[in-house]
VEXKE-545143 format. One line per 4 residues: number of its first residue (from 1); their letters; for each residue y, x, z of C-alpha. Coordinates in Angstrom, 1 decimal. Layout:
! VEXKE-545143
NUM> a> Y:X:Z  ...
! end
This chain:
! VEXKE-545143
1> xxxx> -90.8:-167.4:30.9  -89.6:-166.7:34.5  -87.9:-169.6:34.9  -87.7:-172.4:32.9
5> xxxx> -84.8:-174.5:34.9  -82.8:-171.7:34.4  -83.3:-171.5:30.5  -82.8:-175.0:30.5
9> xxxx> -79.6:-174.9:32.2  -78.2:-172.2:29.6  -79.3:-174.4:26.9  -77.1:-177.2:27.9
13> xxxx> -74.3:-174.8:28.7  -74.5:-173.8:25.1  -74.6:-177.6:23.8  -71.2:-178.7:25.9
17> xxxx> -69.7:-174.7:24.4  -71.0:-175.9:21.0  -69.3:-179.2:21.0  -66.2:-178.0:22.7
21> xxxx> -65.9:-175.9:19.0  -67.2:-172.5:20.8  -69.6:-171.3:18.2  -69.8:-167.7:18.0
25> xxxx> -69.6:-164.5:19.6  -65.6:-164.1:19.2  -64.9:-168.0:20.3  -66.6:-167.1:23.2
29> xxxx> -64.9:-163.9:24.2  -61.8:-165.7:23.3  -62.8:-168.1:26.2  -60.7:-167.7:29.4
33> xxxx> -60.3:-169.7:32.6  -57.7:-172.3:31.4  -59.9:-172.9:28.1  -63.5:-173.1:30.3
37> xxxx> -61.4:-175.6:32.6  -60.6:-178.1:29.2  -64.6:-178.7:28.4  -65.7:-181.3:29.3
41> xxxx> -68.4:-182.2:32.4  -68.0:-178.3:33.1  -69.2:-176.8:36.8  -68.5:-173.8:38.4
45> xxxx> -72.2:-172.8:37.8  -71.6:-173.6:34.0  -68.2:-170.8:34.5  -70.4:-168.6:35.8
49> xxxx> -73.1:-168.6:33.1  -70.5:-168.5:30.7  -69.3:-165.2:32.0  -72.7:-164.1:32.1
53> xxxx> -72.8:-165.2:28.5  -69.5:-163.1:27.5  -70.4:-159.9:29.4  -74.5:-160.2:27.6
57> xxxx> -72.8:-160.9:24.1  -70.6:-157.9:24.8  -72.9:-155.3:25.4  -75.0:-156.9:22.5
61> xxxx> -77.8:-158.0:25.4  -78.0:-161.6:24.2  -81.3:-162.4:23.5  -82.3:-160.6:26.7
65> xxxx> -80.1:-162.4:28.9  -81.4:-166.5:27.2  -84.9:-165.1:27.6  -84.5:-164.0:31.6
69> xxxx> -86.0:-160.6:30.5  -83.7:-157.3:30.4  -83.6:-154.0:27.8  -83.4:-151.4:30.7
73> xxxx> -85.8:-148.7:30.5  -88.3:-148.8:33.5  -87.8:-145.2:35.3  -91.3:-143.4:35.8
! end
């Protein structure tokens, strides 16, 4: 992996979203700023992974986005 601090860091995002009752996909699109603002111990990097997390859940890029790696086809 790339870089493991930074996988470590979205794990722990997903432990405070999964005891703040944000378990799945629609939960966290349902998420907006007043919401993100009520968890507990949240950052502003946390709010920004958390948008990172809505946009990759979106366009169905999930996996990609936990595991640093991306689903773009390399241009030859």
């Amino acid at each position: 992996m790339k870089d493991k601090s930074a996988f470590q860091q979205k794990i722990k995002l997903l432990t405070k979203l999964f005891d703040f009752g944000c378990n799945t996909e629609k939960k966290l699109q349902q998420l907006d700023m007043e919401s993100i603002l009520k968890i507990p111990n949240i950052t502003i990097q946390d709010m920004t992974v958390i948008m990172e997390l809505q946009k990759a859940t979106k366009s169905g890029k999930l996996f990609s986005y936990l595991g640093g790696g991306t689903d773009e086809q390399q241009a030859e």
